[in-house]
PDB file of N, CA, C and O in Angstrom:
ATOM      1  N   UNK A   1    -156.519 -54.822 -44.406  1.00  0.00           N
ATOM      2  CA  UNK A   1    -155.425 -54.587 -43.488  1.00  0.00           C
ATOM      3  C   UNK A   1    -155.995 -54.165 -42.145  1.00  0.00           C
ATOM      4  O   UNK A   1    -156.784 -53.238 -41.960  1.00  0.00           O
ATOM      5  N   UNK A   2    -155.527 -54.905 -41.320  1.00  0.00           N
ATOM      6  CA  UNK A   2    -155.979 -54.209 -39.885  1.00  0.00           C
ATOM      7  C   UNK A   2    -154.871 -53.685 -39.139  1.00  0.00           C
ATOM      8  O   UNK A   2    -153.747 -54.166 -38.992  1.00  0.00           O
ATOM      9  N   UNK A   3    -155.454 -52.434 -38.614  1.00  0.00           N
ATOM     10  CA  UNK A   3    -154.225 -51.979 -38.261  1.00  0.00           C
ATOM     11  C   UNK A   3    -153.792 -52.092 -36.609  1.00  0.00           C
ATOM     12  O   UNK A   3    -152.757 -51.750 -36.037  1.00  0.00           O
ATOM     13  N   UNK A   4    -154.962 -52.681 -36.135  1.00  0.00           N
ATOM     14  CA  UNK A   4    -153.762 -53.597 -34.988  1.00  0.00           C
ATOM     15  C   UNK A   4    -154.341 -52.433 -33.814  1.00  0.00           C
ATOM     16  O   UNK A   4    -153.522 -52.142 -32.942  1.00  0.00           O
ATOM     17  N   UNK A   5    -155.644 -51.785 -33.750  1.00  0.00           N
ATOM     18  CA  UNK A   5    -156.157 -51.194 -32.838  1.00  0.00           C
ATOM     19  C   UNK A   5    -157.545 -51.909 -32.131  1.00  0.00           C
ATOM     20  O   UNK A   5    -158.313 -51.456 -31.283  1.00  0.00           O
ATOM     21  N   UNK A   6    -157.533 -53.134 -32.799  1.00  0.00           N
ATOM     22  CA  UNK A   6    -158.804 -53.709 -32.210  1.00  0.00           C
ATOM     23  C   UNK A   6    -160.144 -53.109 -33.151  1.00  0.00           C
ATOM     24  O   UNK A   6    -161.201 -53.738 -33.187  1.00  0.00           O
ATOM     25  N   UNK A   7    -160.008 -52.196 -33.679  1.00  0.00           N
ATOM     26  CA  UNK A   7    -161.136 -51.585 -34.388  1.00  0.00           C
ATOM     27  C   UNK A   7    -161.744 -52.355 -35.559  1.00  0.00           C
ATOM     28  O   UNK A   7    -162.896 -52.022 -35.834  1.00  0.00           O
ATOM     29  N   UNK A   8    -161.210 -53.297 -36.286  1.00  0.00           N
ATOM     30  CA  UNK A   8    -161.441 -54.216 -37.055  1.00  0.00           C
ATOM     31  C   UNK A   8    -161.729 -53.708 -38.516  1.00  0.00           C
ATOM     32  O   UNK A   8    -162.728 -53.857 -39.220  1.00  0.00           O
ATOM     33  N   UNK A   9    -160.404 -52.985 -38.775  1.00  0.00           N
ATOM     34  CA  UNK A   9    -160.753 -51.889 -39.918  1.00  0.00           C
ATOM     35  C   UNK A   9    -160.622 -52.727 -41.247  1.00  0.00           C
ATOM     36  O   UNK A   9    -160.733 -52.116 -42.310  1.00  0.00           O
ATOM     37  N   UNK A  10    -160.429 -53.873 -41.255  1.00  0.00           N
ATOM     38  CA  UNK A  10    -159.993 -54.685 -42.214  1.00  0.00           C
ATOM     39  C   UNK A  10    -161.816 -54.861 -43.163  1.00  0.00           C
ATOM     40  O   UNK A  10    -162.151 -55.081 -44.327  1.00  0.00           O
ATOM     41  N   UNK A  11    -162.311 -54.695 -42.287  1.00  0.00           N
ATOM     42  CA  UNK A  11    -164.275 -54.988 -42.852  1.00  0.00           C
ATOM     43  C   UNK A  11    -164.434 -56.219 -42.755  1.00  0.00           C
ATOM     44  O   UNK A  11    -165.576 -56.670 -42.833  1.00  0.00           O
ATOM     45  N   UNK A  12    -163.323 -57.078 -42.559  1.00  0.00           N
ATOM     46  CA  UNK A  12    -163.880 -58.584 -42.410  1.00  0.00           C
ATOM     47  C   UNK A  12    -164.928 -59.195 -41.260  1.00  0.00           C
ATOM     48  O   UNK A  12    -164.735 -58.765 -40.123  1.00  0.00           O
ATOM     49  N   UNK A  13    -165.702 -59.877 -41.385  1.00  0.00           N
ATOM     50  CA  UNK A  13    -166.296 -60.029 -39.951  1.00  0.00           C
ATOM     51  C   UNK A  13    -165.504 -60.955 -39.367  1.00  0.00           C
ATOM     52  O   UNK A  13    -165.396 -60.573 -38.201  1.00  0.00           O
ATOM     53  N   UNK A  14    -164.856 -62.007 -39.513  1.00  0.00           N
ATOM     54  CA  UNK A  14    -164.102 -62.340 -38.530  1.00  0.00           C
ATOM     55  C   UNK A  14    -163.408 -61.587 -38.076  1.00  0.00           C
ATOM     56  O   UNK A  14    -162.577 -62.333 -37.559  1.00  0.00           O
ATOM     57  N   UNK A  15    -163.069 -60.507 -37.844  1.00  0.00           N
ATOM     58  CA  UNK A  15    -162.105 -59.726 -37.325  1.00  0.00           C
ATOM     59  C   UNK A  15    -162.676 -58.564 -36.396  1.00  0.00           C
ATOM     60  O   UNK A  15    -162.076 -57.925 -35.531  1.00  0.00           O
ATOM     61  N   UNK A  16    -164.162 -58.454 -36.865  1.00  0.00           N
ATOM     62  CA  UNK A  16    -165.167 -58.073 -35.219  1.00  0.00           C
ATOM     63  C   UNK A  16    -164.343 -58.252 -34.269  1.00  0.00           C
ATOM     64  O   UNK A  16    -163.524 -59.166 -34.360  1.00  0.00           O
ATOM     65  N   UNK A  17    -164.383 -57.315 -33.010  1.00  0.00           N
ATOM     66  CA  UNK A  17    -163.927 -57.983 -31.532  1.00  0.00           C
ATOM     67  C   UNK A  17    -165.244 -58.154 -31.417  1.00  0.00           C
ATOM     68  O   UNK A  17    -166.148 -57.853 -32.197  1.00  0.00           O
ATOM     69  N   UNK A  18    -165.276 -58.900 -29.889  1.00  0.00           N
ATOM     70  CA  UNK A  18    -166.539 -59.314 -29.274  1.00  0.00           C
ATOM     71  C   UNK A  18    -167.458 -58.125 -28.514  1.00  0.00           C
ATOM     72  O   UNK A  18    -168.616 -58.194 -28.101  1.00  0.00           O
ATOM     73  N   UNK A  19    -166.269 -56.734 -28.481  1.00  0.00           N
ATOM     74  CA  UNK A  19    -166.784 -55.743 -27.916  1.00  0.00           C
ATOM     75  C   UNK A  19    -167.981 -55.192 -29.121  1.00  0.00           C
ATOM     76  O   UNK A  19    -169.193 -54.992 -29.030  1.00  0.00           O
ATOM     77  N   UNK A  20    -167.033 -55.066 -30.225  1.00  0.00           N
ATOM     78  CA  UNK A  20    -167.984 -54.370 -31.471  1.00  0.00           C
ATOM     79  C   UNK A  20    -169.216 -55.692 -32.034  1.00  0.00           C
ATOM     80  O   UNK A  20    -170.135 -55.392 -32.796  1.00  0.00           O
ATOM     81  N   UNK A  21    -169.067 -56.769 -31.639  1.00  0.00           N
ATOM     82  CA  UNK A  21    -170.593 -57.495 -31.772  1.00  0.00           C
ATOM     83  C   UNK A  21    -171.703 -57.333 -30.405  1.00  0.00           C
ATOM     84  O   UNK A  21    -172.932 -57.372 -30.342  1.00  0.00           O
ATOM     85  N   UNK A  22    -171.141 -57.231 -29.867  1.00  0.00           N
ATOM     86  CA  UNK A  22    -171.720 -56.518 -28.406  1.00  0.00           C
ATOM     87  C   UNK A  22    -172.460 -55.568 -28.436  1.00  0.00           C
ATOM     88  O   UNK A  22    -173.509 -55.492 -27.796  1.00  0.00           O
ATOM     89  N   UNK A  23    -171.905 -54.512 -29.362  1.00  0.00           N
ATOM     90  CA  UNK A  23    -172.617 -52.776 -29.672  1.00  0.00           C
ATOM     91  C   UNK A  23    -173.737 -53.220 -30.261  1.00  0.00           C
ATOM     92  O   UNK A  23    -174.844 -53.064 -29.747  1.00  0.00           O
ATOM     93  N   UNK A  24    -173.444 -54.106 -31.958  1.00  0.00           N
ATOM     94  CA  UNK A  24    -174.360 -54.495 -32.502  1.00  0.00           C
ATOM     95  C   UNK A  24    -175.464 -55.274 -32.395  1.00  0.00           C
ATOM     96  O   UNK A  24    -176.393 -55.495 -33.173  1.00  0.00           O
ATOM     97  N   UNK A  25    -175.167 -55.717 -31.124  1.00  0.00           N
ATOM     98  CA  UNK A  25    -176.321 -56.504 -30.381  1.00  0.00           C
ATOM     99  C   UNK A  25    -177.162 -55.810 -29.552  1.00  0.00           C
ATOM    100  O   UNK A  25    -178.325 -56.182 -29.401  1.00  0.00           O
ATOM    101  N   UNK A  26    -176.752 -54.924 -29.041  1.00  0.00           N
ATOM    102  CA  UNK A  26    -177.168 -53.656 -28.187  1.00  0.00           C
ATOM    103  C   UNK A  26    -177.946 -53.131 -29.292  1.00  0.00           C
ATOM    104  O   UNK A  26    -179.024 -53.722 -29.348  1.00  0.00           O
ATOM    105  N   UNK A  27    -177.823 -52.290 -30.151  1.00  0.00           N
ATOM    106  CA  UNK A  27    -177.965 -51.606 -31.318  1.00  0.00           C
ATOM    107  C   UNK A  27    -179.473 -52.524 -31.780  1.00  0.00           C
ATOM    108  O   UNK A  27    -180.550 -51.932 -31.712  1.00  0.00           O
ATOM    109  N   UNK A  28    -179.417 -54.035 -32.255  1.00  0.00           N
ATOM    110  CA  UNK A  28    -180.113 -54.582 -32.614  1.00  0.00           C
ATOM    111  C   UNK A  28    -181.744 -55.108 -31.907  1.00  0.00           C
ATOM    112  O   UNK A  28    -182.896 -55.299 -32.296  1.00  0.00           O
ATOM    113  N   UNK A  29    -180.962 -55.175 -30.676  1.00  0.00           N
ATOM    114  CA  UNK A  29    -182.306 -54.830 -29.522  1.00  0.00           C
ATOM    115  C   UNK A  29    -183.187 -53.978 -29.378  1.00  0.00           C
ATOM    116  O   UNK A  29    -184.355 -54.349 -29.254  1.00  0.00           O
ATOM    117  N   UNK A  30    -182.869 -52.690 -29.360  1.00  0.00           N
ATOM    118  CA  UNK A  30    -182.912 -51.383 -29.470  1.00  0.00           C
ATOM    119  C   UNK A  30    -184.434 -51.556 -30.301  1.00  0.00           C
ATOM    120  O   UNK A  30    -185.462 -51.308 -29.673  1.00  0.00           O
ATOM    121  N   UNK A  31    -184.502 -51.961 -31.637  1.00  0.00           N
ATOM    122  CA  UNK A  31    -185.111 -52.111 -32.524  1.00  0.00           C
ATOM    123  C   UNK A  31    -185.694 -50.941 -32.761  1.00  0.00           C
ATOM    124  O   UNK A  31    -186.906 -50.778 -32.896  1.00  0.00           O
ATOM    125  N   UNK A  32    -184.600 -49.851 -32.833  1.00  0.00           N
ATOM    126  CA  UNK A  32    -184.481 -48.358 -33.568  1.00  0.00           C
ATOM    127  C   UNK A  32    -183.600 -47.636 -33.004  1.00  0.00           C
ATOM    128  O   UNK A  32    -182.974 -47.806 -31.958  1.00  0.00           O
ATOM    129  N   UNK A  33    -183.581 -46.590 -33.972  1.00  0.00           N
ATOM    130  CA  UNK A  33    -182.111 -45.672 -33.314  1.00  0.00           C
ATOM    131  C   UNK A  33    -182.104 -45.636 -32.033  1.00  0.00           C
ATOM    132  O   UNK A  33    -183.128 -45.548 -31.356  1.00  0.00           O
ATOM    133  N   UNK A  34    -180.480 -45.726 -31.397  1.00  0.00           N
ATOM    134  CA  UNK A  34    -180.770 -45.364 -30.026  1.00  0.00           C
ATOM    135  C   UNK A  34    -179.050 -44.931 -29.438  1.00  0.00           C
ATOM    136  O   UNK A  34    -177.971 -45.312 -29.892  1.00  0.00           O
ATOM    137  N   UNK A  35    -179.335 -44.041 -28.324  1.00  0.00           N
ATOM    138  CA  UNK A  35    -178.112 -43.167 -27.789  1.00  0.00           C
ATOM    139  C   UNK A  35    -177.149 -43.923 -27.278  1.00  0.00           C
ATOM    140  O   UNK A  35    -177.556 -44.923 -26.686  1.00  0.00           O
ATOM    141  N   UNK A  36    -175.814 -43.738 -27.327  1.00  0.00           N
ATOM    142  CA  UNK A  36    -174.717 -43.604 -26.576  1.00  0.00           C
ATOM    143  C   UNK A  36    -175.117 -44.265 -25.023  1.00  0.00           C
ATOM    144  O   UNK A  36    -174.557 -45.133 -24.354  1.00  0.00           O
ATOM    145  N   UNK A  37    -175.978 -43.687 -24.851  1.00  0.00           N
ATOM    146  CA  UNK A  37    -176.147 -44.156 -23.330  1.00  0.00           C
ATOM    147  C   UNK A  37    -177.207 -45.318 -22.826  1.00  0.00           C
ATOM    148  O   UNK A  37    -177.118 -45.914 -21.752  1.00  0.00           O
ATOM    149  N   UNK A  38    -178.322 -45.534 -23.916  1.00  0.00           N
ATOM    150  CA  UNK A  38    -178.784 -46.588 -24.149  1.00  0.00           C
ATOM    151  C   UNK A  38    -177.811 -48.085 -24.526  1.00  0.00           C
ATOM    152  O   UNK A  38    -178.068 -49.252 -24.230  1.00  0.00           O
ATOM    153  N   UNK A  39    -176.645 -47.518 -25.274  1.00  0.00           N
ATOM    154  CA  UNK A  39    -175.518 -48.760 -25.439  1.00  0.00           C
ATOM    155  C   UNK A  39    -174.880 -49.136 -24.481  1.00  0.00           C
ATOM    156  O   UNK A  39    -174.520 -50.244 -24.084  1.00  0.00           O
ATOM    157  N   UNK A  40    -174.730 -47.850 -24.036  1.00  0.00           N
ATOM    158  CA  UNK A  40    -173.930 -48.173 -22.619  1.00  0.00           C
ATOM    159  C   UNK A  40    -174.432 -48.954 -21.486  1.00  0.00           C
ATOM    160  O   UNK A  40    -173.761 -49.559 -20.651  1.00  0.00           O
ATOM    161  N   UNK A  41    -175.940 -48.838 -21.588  1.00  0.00           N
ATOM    162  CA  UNK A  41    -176.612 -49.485 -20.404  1.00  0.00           C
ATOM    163  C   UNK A  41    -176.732 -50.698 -20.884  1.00  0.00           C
ATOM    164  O   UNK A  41    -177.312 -51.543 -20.201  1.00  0.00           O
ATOM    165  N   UNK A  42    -176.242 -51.006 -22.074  1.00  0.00           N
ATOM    166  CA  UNK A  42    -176.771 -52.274 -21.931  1.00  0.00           C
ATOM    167  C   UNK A  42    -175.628 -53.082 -22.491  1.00  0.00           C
ATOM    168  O   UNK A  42    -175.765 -54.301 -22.598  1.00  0.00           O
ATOM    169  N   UNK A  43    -174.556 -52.514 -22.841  1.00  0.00           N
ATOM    170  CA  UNK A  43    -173.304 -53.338 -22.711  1.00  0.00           C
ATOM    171  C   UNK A  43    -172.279 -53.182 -22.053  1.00  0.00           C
ATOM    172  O   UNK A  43    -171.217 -53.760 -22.281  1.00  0.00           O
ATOM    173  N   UNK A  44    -172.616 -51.862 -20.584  1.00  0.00           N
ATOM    174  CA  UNK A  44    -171.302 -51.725 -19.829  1.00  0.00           C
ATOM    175  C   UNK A  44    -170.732 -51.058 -20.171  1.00  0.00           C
ATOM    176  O   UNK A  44    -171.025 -50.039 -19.547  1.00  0.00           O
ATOM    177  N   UNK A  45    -169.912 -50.829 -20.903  1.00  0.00           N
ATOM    178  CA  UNK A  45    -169.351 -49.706 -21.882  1.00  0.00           C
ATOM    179  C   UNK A  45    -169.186 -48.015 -21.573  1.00  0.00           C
ATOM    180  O   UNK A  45    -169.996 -47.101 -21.416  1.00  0.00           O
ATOM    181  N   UNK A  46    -168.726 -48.045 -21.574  1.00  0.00           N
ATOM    182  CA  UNK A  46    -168.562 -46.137 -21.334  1.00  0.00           C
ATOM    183  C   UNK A  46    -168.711 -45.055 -21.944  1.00  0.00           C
ATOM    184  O   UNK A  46    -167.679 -44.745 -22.539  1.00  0.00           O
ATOM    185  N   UNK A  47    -169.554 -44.319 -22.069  1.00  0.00           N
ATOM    186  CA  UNK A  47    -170.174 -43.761 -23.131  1.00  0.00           C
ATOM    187  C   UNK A  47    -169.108 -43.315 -24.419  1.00  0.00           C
ATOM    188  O   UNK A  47    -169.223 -43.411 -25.641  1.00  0.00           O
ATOM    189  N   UNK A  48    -167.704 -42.625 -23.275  1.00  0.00           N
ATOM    190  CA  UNK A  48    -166.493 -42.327 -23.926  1.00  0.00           C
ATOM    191  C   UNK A  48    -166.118 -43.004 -25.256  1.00  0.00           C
ATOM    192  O   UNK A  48    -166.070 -42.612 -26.422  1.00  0.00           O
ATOM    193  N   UNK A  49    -165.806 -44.472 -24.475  1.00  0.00           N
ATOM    194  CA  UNK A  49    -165.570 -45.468 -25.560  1.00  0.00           C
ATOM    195  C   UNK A  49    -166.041 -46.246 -26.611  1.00  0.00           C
ATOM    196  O   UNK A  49    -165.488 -46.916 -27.483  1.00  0.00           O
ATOM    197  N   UNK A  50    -167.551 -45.918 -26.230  1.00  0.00           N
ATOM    198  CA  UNK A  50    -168.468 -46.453 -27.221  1.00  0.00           C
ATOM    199  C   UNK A  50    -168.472 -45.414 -28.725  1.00  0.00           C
ATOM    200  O   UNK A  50    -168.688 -45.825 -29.865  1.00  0.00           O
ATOM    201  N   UNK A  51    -168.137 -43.847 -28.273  1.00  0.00           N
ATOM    202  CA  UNK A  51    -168.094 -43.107 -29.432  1.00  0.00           C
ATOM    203  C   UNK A  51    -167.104 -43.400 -30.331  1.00  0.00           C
ATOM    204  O   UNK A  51    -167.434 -43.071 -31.470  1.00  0.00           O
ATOM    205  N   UNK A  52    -165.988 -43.907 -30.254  1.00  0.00           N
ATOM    206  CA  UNK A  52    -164.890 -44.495 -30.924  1.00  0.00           C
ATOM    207  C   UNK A  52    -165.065 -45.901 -31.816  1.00  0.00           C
ATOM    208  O   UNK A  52    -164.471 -46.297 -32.818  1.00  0.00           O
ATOM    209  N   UNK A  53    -166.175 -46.497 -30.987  1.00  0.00           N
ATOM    210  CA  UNK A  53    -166.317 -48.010 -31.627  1.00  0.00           C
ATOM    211  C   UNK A  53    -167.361 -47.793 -32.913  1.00  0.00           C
ATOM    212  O   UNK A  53    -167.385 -48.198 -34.075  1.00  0.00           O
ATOM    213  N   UNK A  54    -168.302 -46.847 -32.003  1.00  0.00           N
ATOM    214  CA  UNK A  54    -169.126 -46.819 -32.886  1.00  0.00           C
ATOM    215  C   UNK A  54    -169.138 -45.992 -34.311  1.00  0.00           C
ATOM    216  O   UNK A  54    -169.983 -46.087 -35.201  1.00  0.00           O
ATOM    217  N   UNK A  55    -168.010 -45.185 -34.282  1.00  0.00           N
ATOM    218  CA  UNK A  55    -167.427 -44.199 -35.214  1.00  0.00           C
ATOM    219  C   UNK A  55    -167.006 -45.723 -36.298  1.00  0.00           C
ATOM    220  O   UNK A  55    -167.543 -45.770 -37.404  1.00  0.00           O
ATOM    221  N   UNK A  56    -166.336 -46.532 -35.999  1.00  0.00           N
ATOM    222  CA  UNK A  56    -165.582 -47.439 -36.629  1.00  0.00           C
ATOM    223  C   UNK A  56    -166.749 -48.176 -36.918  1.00  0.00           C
ATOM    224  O   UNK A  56    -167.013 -48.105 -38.118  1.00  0.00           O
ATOM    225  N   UNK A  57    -167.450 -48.776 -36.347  1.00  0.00           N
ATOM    226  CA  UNK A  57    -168.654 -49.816 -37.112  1.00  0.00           C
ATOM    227  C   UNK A  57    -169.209 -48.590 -38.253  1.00  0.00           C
ATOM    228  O   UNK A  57    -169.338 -49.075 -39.377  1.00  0.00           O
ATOM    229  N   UNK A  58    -169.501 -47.343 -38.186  1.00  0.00           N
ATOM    230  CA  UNK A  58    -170.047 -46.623 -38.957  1.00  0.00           C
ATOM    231  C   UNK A  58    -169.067 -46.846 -40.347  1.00  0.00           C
ATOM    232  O   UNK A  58    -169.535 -47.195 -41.431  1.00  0.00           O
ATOM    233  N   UNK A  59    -167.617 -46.577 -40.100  1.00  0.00           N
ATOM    234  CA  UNK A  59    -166.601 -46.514 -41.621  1.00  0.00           C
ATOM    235  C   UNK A  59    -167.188 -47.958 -41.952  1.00  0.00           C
ATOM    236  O   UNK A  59    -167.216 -47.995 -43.182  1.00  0.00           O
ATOM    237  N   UNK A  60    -167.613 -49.025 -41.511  1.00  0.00           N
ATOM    238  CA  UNK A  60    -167.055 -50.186 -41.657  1.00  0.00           C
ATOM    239  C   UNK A  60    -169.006 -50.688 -42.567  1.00  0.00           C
ATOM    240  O   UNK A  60    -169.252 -51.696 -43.229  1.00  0.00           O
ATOM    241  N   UNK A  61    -169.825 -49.712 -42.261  1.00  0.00           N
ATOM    242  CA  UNK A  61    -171.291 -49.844 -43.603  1.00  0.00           C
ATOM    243  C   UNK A  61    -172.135 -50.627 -42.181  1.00  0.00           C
ATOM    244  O   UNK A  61    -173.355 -50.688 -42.334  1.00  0.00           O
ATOM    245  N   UNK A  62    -171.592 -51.214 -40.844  1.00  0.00           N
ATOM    246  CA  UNK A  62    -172.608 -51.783 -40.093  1.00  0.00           C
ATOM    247  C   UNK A  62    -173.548 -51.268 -38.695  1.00  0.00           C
ATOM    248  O   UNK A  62    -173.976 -51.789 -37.666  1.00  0.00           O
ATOM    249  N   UNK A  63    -173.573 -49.954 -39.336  1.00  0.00           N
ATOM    250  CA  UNK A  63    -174.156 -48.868 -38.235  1.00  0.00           C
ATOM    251  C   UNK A  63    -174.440 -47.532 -39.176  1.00  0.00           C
ATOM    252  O   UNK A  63    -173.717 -46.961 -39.993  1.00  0.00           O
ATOM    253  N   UNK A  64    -175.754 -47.278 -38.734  1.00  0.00           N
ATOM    254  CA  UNK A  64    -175.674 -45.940 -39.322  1.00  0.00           C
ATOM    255  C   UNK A  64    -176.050 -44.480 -38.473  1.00  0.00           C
ATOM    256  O   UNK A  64    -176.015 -44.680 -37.258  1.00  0.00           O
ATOM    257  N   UNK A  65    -176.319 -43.386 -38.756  1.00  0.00           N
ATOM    258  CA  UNK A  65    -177.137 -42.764 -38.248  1.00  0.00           C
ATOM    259  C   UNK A  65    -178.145 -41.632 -38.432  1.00  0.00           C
ATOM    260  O   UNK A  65    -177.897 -40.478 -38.780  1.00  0.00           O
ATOM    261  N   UNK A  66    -179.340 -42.179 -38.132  1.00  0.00           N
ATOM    262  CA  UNK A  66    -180.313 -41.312 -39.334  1.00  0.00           C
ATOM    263  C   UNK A  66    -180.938 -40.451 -38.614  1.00  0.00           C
ATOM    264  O   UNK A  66    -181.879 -39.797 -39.063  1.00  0.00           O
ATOM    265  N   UNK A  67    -180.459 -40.330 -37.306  1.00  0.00           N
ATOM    266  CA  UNK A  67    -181.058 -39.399 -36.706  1.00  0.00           C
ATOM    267  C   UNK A  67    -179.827 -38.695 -36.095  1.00  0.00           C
ATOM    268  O   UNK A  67    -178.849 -39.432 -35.973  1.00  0.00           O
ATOM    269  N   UNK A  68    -179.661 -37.282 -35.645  1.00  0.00           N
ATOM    270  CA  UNK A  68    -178.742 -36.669 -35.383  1.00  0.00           C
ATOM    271  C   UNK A  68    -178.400 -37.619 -33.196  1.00  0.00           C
ATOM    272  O   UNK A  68    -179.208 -37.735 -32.274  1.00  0.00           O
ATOM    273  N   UNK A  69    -177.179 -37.955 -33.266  1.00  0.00           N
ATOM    274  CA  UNK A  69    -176.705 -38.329 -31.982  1.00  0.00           C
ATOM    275  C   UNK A  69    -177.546 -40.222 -31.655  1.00  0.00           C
ATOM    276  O   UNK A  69    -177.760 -40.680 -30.532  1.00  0.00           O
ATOM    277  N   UNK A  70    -177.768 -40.749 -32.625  1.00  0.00           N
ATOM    278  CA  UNK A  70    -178.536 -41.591 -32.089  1.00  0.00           C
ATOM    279  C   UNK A  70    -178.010 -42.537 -33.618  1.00  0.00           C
ATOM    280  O   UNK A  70    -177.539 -42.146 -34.686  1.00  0.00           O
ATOM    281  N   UNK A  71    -178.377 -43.989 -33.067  1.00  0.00           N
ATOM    282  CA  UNK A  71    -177.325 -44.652 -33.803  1.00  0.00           C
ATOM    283  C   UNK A  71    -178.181 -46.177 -34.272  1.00  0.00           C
ATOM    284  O   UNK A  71    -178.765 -46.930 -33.493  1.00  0.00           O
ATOM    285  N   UNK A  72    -178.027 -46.358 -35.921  1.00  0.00           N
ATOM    286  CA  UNK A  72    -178.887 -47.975 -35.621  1.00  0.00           C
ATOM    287  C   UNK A  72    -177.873 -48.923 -36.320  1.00  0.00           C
ATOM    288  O   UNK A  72    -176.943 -48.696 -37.095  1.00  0.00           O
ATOM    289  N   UNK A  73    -178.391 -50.103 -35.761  1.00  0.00           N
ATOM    290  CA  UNK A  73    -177.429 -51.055 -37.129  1.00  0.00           C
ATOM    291  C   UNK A  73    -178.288 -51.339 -38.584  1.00  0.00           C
ATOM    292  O   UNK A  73    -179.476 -51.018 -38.598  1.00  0.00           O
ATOM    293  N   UNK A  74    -177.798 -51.823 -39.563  1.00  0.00           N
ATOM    294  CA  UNK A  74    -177.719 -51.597 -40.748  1.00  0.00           C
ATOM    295  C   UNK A  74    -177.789 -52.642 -40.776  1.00  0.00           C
ATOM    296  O   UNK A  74    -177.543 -53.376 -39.818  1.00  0.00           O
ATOM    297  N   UNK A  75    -178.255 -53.114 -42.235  1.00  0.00           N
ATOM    298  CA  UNK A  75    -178.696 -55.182 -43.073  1.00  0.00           C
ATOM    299  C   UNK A  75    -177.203 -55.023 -42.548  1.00  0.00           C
ATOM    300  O   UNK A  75    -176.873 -55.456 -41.443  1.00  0.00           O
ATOM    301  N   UNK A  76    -176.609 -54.587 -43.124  1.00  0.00           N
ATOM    302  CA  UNK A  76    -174.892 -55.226 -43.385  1.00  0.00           C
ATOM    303  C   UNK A  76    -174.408 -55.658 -41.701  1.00  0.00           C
ATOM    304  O   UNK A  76    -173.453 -56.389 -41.442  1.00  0.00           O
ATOM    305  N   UNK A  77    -175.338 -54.998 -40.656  1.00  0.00           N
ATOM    306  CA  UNK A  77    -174.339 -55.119 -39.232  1.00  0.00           C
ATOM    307  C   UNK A  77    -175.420 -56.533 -38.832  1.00  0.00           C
ATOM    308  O   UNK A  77    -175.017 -57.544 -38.257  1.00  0.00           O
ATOM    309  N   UNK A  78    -176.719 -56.321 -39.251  1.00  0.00           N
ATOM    310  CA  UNK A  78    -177.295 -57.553 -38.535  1.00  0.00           C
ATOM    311  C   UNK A  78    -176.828 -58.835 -39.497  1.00  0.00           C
ATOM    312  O   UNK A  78    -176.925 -59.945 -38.974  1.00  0.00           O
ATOM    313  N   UNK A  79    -176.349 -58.766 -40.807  1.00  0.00           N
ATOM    314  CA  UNK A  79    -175.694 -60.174 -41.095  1.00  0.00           C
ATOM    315  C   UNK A  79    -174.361 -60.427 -41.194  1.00  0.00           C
ATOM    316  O   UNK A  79    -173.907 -61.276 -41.961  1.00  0.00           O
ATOM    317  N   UNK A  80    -173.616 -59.661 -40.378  1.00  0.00           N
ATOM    318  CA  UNK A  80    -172.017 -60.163 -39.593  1.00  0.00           C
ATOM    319  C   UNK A  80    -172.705 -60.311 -37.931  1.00  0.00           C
ATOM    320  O   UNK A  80    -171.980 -60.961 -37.178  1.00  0.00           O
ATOM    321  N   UNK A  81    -173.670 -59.917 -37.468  1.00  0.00           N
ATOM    322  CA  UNK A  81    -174.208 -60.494 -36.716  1.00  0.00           C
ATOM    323  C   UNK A  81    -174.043 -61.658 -36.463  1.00  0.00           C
ATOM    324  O   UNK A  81    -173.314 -62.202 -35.634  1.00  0.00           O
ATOM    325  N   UNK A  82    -175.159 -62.296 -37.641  1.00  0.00           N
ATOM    326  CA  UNK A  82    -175.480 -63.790 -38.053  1.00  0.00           C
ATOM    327  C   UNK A  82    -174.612 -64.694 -38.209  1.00  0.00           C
ATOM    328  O   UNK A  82    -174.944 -65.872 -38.080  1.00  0.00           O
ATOM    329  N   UNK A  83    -173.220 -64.310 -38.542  1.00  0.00           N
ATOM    330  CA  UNK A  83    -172.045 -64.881 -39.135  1.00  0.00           C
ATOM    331  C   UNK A  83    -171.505 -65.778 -38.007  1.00  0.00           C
ATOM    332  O   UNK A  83    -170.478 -66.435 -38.178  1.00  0.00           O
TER     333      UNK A  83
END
C-alpha cells in the first residue's frame, strides 16, 4: 500500500520516486557511509529533506546506518538500483 506521500512505502521498486533513486545513487558513489550533507552535495537536496527520505529508504531494508549520523546503501538498495 502506498500511502500517497511519494515515500514509496509500498517496498516495491517500481514505486521508487526518482528523488529516492537519486539518494541511492549518491549513497552508492560515496562507496561508504556518508553524511546528510555529502547527499546533499551531490543531489541538490536539502539536508532537511533528505532526513525524511532517507528515514524511509531505511524502513524500506535499502539504506542502512552503521555508523552513528552517516548513511550507506545496502545489497537490497544497489539491486532496485539495477532494476
Amino acid at each position: 500500500m502506498n500511502c500517497g506521500c511519494g515515500c514509496a512505502c509500498s517496498g516495491n521498486a517500481n514505486t521508487l520516486s526518482d528523488e529516492h533513486k537519486q539518494i541511492l545513487a549518491a549513497m552508492e558513489k560515496c562507496g561508504g557511509p556518508c553524511g546528510t550533507k555529502d547527499i546533499a552535495a551531490a543531489t541538490g537536496y536539502e539536508t532537511k529533506s533528505l532526513s525524511a527520505k532517507i528515514a524511509d529508504l531505511k524502513k524500506q531494508g535499502y539504506v542502512d546506518s552503521p555508523v552513528r549520523c552517516k548513511y550507506g546503501i545496502t545489497d537490497q538498495g544497489r539491486t532496485v538500483l539495477k532494476s
